[in-house]
PDB file of N, CA, C and O in Angstrom:
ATOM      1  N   UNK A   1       8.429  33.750 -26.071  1.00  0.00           N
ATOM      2  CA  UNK A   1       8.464  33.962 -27.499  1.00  0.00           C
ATOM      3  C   UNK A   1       7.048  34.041 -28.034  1.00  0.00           C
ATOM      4  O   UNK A   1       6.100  33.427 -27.545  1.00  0.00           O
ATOM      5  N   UNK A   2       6.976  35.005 -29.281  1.00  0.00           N
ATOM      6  CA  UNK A   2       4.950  35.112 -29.515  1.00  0.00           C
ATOM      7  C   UNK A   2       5.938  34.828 -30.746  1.00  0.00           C
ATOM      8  O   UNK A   2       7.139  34.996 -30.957  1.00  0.00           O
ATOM      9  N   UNK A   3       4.575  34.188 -31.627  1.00  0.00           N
ATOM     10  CA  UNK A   3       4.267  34.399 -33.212  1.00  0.00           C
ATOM     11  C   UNK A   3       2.982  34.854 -33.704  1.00  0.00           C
ATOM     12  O   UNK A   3       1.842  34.523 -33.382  1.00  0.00           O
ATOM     13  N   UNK A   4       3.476  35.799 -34.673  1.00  0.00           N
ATOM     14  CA  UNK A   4       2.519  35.627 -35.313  1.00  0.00           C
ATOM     15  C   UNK A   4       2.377  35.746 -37.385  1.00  0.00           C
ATOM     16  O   UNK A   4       3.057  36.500 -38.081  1.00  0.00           O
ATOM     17  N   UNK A   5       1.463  34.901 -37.817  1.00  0.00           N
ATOM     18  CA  UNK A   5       1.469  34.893 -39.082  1.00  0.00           C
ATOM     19  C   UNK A   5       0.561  35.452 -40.010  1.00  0.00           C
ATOM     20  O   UNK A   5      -0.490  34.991 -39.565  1.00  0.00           O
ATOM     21  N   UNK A   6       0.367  35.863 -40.609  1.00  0.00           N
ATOM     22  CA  UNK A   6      -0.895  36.523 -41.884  1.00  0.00           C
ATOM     23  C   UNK A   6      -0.514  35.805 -43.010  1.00  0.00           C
ATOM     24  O   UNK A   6       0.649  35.585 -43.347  1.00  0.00           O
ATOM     25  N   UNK A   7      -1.819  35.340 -43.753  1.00  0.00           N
ATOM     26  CA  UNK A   7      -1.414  34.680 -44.834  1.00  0.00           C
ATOM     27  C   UNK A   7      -2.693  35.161 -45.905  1.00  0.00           C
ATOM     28  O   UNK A   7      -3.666  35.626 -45.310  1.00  0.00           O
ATOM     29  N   UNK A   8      -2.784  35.110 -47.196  1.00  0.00           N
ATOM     30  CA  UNK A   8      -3.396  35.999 -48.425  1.00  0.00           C
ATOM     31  C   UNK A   8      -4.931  34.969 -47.794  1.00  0.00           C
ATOM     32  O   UNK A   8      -6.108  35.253 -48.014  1.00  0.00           O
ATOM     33  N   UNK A   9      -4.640  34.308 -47.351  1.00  0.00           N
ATOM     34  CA  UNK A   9      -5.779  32.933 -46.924  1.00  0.00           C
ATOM     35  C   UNK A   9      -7.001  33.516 -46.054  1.00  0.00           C
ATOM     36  O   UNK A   9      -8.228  33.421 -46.082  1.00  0.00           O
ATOM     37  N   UNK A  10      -6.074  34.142 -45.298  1.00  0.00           N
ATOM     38  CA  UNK A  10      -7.327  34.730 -43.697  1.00  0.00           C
ATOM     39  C   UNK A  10      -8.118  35.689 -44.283  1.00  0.00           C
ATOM     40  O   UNK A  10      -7.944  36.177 -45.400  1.00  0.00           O
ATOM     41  N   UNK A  11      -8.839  35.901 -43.637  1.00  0.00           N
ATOM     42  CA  UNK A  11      -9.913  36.787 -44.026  1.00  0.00           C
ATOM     43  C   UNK A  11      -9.797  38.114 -43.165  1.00  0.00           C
ATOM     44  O   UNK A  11     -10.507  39.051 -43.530  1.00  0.00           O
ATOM     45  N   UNK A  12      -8.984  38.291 -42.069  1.00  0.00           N
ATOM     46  CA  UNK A  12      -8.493  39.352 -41.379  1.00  0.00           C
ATOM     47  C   UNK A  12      -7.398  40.282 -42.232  1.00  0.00           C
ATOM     48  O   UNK A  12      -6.514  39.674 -42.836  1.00  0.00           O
ATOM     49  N   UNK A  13      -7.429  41.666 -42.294  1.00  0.00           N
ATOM     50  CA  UNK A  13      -6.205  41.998 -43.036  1.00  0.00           C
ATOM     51  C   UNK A  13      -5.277  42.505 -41.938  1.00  0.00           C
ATOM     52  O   UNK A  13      -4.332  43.256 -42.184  1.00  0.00           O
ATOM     53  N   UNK A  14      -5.557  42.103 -40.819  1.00  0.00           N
ATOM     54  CA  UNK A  14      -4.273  42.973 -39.597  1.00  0.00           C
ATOM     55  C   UNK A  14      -4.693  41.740 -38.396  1.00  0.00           C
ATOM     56  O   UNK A  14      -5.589  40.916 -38.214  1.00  0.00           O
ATOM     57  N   UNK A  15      -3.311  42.248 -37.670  1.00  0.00           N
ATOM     58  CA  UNK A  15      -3.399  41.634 -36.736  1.00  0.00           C
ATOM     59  C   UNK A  15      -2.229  42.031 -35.583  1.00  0.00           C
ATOM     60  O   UNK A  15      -1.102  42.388 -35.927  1.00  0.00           O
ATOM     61  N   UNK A  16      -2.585  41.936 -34.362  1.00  0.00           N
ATOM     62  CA  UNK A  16      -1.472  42.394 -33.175  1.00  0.00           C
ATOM     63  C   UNK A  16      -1.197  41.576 -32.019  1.00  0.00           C
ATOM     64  O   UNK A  16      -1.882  40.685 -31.516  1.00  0.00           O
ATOM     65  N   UNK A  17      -0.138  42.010 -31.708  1.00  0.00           N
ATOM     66  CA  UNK A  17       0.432  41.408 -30.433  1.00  0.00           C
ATOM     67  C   UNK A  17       0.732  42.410 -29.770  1.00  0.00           C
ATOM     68  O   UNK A  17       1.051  43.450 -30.346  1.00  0.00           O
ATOM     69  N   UNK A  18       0.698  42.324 -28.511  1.00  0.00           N
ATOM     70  CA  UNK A  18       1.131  43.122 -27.351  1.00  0.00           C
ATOM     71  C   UNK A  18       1.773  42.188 -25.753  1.00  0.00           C
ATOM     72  O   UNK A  18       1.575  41.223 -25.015  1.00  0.00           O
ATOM     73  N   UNK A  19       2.723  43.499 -26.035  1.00  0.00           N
ATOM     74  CA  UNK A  19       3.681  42.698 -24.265  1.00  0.00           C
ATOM     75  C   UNK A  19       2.763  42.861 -23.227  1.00  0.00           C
ATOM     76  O   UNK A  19       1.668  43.321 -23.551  1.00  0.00           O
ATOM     77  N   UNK A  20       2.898  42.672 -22.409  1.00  0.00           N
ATOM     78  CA  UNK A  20       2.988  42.705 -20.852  1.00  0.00           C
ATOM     79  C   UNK A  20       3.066  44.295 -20.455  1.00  0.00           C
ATOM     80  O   UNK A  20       3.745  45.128 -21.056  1.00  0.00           O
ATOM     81  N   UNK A  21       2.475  44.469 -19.651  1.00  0.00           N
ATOM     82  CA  UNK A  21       2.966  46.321 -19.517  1.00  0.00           C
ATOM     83  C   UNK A  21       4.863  45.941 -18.391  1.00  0.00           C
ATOM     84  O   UNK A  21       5.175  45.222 -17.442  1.00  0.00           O
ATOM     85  N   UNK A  22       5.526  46.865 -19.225  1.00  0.00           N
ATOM     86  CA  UNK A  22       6.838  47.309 -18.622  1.00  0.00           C
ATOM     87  C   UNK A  22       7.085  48.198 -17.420  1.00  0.00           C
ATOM     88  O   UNK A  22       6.021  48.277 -16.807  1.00  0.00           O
ATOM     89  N   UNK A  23       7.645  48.612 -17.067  1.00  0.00           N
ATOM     90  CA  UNK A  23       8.183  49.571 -15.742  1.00  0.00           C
ATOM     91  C   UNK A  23       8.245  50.561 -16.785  1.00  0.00           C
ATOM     92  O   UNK A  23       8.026  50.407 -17.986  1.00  0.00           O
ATOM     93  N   UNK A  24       8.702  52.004 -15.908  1.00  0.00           N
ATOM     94  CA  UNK A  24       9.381  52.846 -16.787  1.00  0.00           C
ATOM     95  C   UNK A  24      10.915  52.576 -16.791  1.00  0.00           C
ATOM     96  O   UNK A  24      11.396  51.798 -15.967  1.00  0.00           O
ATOM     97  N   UNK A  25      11.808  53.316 -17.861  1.00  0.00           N
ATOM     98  CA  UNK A  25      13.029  52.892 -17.760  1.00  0.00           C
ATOM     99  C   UNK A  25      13.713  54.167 -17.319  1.00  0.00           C
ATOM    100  O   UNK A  25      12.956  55.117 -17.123  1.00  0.00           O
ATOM    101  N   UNK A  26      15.154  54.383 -17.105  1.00  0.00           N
ATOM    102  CA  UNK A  26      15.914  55.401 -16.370  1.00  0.00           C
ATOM    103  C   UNK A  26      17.212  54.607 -17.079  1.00  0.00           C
ATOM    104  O   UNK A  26      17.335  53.487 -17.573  1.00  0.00           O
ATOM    105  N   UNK A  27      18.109  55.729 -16.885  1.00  0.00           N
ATOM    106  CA  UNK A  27      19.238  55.316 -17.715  1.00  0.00           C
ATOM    107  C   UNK A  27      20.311  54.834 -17.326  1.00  0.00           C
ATOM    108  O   UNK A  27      21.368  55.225 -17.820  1.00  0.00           O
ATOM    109  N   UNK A  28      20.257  53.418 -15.888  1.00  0.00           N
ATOM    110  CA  UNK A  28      20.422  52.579 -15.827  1.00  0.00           C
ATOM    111  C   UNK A  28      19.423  50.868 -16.599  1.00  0.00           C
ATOM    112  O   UNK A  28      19.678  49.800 -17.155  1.00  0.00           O
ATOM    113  N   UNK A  29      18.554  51.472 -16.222  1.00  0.00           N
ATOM    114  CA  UNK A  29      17.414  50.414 -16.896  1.00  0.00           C
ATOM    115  C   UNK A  29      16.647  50.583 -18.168  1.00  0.00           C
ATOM    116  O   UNK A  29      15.420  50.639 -18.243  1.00  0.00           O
ATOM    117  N   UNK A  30      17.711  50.679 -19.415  1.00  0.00           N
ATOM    118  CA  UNK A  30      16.786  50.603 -20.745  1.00  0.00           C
ATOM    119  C   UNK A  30      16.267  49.201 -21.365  1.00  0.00           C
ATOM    120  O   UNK A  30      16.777  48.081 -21.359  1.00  0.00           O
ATOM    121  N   UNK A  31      15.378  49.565 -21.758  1.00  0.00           N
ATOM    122  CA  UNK A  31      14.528  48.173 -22.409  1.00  0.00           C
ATOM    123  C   UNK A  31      14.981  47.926 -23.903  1.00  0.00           C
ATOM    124  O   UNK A  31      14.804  48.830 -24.720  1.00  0.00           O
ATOM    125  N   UNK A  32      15.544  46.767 -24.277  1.00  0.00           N
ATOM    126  CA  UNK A  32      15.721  46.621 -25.344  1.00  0.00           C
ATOM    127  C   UNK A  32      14.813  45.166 -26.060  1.00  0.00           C
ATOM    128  O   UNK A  32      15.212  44.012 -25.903  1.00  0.00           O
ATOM    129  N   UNK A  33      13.634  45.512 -26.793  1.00  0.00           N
ATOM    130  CA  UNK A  33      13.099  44.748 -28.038  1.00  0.00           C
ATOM    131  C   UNK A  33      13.773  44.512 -28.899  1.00  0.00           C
ATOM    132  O   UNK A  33      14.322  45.376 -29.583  1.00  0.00           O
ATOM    133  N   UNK A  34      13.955  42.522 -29.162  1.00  0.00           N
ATOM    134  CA  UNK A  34      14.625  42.128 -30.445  1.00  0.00           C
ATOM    135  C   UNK A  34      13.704  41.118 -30.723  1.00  0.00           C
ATOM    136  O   UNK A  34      13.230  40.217 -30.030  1.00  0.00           O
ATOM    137  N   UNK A  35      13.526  41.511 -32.068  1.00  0.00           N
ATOM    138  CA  UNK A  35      12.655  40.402 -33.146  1.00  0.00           C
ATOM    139  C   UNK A  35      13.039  39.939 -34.532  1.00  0.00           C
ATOM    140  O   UNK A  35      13.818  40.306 -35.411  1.00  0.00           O
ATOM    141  N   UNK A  36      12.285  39.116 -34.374  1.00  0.00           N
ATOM    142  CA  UNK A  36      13.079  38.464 -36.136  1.00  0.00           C
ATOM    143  C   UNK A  36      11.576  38.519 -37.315  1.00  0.00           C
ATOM    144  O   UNK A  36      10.443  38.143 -37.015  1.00  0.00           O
ATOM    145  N   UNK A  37      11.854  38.883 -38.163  1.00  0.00           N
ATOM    146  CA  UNK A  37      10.505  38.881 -39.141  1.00  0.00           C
ATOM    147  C   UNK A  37      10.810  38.756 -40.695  1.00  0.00           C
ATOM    148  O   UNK A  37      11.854  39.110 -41.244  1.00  0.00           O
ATOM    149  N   UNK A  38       9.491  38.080 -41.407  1.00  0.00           N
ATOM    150  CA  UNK A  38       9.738  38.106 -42.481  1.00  0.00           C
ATOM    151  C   UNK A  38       8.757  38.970 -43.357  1.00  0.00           C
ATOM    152  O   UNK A  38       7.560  38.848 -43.097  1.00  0.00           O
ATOM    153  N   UNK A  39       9.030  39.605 -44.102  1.00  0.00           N
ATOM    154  CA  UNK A  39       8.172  40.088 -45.131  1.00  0.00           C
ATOM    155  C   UNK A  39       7.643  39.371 -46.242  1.00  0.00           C
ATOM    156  O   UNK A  39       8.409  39.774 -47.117  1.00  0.00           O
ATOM    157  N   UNK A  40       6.917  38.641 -46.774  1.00  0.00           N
ATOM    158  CA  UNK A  40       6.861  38.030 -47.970  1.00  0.00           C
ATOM    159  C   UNK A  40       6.396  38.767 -49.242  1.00  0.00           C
ATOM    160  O   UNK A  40       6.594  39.975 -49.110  1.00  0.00           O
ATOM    161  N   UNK A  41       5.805  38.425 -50.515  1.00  0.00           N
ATOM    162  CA  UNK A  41       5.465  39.479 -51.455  1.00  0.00           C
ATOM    163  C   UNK A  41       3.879  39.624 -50.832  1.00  0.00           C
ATOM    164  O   UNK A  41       3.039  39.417 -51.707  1.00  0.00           O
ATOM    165  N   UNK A  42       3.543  39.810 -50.038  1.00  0.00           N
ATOM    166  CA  UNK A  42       2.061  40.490 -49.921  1.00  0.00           C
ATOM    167  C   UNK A  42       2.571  41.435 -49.826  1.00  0.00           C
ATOM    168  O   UNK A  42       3.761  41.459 -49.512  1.00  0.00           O
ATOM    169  N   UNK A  43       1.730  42.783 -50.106  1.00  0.00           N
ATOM    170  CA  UNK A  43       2.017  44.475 -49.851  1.00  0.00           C
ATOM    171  C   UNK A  43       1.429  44.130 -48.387  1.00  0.00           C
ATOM    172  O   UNK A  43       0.907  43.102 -47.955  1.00  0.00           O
ATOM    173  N   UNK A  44       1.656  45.144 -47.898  1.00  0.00           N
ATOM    174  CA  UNK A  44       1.620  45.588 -46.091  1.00  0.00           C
ATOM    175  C   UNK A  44       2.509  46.628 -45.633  1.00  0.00           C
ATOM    176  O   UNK A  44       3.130  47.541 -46.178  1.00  0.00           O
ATOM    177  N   UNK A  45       2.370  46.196 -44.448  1.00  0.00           N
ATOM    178  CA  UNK A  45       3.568  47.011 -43.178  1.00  0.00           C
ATOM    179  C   UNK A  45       3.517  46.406 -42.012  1.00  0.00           C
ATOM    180  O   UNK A  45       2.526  46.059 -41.370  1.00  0.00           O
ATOM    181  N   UNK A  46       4.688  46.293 -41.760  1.00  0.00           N
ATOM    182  CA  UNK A  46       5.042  45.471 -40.029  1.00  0.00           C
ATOM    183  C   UNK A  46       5.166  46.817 -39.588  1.00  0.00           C
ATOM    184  O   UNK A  46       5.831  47.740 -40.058  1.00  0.00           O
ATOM    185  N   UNK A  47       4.124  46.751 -38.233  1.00  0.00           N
ATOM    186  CA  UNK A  47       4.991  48.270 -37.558  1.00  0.00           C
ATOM    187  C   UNK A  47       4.702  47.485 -35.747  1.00  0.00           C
ATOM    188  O   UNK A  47       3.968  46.665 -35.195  1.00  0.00           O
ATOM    189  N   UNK A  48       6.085  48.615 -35.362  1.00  0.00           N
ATOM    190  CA  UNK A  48       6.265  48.254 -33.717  1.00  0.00           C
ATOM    191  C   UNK A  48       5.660  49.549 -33.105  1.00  0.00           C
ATOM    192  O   UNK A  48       5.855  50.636 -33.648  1.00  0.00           O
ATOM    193  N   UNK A  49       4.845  49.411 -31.847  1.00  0.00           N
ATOM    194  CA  UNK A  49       3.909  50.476 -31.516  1.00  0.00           C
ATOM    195  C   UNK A  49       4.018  50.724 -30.205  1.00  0.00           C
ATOM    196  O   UNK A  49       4.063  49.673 -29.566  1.00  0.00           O
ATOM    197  N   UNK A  50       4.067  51.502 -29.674  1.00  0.00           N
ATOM    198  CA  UNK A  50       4.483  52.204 -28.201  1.00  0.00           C
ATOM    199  C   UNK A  50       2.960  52.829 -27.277  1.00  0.00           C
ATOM    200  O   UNK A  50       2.492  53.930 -27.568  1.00  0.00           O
ATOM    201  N   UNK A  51       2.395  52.035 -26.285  1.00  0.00           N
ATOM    202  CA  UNK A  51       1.755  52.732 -25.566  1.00  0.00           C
ATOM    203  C   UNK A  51       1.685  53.146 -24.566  1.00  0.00           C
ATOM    204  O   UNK A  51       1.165  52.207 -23.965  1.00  0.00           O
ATOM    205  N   UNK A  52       1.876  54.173 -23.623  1.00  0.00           N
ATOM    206  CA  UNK A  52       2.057  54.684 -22.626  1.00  0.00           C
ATOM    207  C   UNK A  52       1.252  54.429 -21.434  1.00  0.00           C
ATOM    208  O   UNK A  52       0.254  55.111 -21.671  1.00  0.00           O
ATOM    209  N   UNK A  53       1.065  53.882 -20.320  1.00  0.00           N
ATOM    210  CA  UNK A  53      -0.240  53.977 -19.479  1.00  0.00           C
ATOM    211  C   UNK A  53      -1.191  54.963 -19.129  1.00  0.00           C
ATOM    212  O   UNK A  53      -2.232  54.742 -18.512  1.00  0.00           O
ATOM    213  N   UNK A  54      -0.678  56.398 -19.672  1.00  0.00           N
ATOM    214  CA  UNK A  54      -0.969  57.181 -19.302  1.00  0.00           C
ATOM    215  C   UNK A  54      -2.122  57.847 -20.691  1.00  0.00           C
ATOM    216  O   UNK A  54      -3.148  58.496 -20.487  1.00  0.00           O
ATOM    217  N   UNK A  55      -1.695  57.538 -21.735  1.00  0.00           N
ATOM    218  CA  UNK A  55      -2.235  57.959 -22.770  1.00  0.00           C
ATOM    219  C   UNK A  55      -2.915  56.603 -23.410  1.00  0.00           C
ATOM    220  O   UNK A  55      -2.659  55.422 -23.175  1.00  0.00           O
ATOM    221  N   UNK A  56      -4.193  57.396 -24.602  1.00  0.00           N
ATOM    222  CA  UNK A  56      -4.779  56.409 -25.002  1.00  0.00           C
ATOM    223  C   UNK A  56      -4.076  55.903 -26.362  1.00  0.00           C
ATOM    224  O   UNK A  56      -4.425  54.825 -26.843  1.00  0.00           O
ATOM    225  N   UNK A  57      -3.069  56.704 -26.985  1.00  0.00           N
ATOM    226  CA  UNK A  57      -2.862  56.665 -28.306  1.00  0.00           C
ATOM    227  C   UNK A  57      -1.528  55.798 -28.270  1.00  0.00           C
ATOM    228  O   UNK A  57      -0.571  55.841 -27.497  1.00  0.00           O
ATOM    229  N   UNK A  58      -1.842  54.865 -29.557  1.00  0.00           N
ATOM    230  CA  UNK A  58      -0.251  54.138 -29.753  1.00  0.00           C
ATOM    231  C   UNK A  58       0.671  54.870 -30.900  1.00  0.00           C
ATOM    232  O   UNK A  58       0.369  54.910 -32.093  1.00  0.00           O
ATOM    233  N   UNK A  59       1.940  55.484 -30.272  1.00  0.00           N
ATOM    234  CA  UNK A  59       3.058  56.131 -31.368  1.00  0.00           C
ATOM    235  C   UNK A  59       3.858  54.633 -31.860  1.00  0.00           C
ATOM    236  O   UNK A  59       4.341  53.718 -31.193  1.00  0.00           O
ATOM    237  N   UNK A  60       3.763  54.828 -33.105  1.00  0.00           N
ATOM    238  CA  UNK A  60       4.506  54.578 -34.288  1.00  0.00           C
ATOM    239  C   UNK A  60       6.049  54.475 -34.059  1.00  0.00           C
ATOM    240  O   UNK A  60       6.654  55.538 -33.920  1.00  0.00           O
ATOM    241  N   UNK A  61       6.738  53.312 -34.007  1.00  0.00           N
ATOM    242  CA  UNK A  61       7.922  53.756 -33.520  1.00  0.00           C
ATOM    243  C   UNK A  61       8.882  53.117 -34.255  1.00  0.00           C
ATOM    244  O   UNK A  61      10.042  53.420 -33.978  1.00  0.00           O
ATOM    245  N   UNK A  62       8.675  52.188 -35.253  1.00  0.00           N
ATOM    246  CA  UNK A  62       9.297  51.754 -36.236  1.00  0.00           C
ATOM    247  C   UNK A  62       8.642  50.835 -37.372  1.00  0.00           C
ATOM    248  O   UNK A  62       7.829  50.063 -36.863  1.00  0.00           O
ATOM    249  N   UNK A  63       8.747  50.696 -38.690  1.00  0.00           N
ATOM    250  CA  UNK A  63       8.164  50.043 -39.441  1.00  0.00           C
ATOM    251  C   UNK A  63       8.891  49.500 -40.831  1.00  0.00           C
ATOM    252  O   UNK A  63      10.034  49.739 -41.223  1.00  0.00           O
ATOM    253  N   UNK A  64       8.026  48.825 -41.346  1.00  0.00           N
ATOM    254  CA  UNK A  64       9.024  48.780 -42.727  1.00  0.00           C
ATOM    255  C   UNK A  64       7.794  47.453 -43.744  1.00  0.00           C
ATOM    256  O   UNK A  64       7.267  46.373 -43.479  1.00  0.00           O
ATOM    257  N   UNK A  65       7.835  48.311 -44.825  1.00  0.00           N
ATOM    258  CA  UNK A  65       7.133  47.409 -45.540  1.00  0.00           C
ATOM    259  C   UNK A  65       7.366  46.618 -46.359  1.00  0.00           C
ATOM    260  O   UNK A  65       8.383  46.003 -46.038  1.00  0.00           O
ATOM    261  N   UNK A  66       6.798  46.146 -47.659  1.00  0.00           N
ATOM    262  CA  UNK A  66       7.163  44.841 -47.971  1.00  0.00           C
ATOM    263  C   UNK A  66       8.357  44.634 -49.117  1.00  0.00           C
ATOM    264  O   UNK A  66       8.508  43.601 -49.770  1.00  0.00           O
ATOM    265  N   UNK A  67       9.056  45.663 -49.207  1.00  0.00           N
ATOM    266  CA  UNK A  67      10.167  45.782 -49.751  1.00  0.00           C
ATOM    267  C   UNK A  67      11.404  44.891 -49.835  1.00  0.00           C
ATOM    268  O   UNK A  67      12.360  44.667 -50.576  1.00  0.00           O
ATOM    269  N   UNK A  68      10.899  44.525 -48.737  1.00  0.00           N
ATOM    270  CA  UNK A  68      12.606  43.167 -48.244  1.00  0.00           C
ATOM    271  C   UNK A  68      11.496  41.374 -48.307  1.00  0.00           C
ATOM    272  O   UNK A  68      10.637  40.883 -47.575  1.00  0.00           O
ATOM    273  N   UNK A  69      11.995  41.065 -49.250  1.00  0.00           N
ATOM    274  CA  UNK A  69      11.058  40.146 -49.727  1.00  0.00           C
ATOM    275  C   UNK A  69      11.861  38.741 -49.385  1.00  0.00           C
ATOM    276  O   UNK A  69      13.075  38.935 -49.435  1.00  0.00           O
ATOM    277  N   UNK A  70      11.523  37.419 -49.061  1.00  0.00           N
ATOM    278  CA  UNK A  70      11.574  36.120 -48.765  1.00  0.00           C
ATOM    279  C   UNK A  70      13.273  35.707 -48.275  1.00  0.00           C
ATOM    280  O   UNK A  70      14.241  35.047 -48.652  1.00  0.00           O
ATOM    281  N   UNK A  71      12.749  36.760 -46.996  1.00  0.00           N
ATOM    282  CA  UNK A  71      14.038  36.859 -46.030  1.00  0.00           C
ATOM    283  C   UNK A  71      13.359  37.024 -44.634  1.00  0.00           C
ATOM    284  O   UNK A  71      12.415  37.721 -44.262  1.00  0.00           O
ATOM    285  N   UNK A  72      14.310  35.986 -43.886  1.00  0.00           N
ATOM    286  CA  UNK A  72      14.337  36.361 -42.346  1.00  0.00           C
ATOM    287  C   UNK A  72      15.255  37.875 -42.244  1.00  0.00           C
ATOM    288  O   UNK A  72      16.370  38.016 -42.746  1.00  0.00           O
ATOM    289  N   UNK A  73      14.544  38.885 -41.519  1.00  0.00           N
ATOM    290  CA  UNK A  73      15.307  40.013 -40.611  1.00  0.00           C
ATOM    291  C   UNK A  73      15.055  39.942 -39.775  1.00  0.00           C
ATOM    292  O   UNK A  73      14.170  39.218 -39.318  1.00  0.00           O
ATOM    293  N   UNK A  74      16.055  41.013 -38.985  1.00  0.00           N
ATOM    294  CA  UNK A  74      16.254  41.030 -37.681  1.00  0.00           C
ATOM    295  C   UNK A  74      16.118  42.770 -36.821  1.00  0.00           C
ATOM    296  O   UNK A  74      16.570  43.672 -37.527  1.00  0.00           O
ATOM    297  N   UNK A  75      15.699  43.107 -35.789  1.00  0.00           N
ATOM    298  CA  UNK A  75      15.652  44.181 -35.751  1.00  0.00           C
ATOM    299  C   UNK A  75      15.695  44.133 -34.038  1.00  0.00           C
ATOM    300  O   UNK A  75      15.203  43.184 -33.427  1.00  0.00           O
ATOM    301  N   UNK A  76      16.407  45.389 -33.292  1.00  0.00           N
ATOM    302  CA  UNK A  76      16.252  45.578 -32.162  1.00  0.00           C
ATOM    303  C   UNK A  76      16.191  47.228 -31.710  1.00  0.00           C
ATOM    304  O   UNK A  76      17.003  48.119 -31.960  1.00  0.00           O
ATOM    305  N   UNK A  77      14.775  47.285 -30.869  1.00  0.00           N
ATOM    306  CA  UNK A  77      14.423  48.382 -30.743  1.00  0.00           C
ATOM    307  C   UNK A  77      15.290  49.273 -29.200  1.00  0.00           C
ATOM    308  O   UNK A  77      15.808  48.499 -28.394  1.00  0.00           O
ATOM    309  N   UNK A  78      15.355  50.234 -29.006  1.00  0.00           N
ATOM    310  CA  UNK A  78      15.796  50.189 -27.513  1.00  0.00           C
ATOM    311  C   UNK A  78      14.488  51.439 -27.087  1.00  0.00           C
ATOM    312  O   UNK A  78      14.119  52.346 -27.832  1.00  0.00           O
ATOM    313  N   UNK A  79      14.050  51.190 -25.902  1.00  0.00           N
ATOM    314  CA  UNK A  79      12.946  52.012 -25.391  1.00  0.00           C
ATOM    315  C   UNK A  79      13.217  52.874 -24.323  1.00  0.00           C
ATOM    316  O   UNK A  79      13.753  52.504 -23.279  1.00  0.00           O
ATOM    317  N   UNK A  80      12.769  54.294 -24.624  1.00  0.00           N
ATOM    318  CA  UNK A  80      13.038  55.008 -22.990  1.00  0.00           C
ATOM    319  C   UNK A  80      11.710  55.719 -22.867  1.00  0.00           C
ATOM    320  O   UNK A  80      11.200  56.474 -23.695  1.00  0.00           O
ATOM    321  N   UNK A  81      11.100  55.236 -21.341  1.00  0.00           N
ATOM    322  CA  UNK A  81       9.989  56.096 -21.413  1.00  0.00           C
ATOM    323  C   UNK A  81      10.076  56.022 -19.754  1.00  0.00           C
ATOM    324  O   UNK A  81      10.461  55.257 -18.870  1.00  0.00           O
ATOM    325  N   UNK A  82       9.508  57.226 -19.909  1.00  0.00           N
ATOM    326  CA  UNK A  82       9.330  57.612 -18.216  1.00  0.00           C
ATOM    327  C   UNK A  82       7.629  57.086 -17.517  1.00  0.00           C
ATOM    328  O   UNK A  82       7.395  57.433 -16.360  1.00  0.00           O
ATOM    329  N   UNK A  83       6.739  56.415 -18.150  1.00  0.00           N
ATOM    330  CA  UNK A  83       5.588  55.917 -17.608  1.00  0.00           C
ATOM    331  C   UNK A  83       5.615  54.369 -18.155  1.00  0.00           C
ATOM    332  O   UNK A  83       6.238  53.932 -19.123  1.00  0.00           O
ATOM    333  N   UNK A  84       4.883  53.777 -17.385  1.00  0.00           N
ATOM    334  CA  UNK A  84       4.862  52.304 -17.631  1.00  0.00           C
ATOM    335  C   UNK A  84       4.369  52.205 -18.712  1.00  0.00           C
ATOM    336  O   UNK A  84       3.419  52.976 -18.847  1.00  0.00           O
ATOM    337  N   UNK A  85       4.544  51.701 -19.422  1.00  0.00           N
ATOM    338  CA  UNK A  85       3.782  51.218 -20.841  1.00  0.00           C
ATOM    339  C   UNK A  85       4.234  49.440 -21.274  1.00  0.00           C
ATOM    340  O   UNK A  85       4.820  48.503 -20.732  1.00  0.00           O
ATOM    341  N   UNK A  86       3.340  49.812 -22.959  1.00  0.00           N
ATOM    342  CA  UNK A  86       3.312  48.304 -23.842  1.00  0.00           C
ATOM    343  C   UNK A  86       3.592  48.487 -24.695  1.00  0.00           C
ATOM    344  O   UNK A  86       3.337  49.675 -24.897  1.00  0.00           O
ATOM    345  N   UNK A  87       4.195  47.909 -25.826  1.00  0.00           N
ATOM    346  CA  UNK A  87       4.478  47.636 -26.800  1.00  0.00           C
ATOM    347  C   UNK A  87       3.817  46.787 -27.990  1.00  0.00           C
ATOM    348  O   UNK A  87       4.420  46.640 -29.053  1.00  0.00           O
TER     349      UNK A  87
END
């Protein structure tokens, strides 16, 4: 399990986590990401980010900003990629 928190306090305005690099998946073996998050009233964006081993760039693969206010959500991603990557 990771956490992580941002608060109006820090002096950082971002911050990340990253998995473990994965296998690739095949469609016996899909990867499914589930997380729980809260949005509070700071403006922002939570986003979940996809990197490939092969490439340098991270795609954008889901997000949501601060619209859903002083609530736990829940979200589960499912991943198919044919090169090992991170998240």
């Amino acid at each position: 399990a990771y956490f992580l928190s941002l608060s109006s306090e820090m002096q950082s305005s971002s911050a990340a986590l990253r998995t473990n690099v994965f296998l690739p998946t095949d469609e016996e073996h899909l990867c499914q990401i589930r997380f729980h998050y809260w949005v509070s009233q700071m403006s922002g964006t939570l986003m979940v980010g996809l990197q490939k081993h092969s490439e340098d760039t991270v795609t954008n693969i889901w997000q949501v900003s601060g619209e859903l206010r002083n609530q736990w959500n829940i979200n589960t991603i499912t991943i198919n990629s044919t090169k090992k990557y991170e998240v």
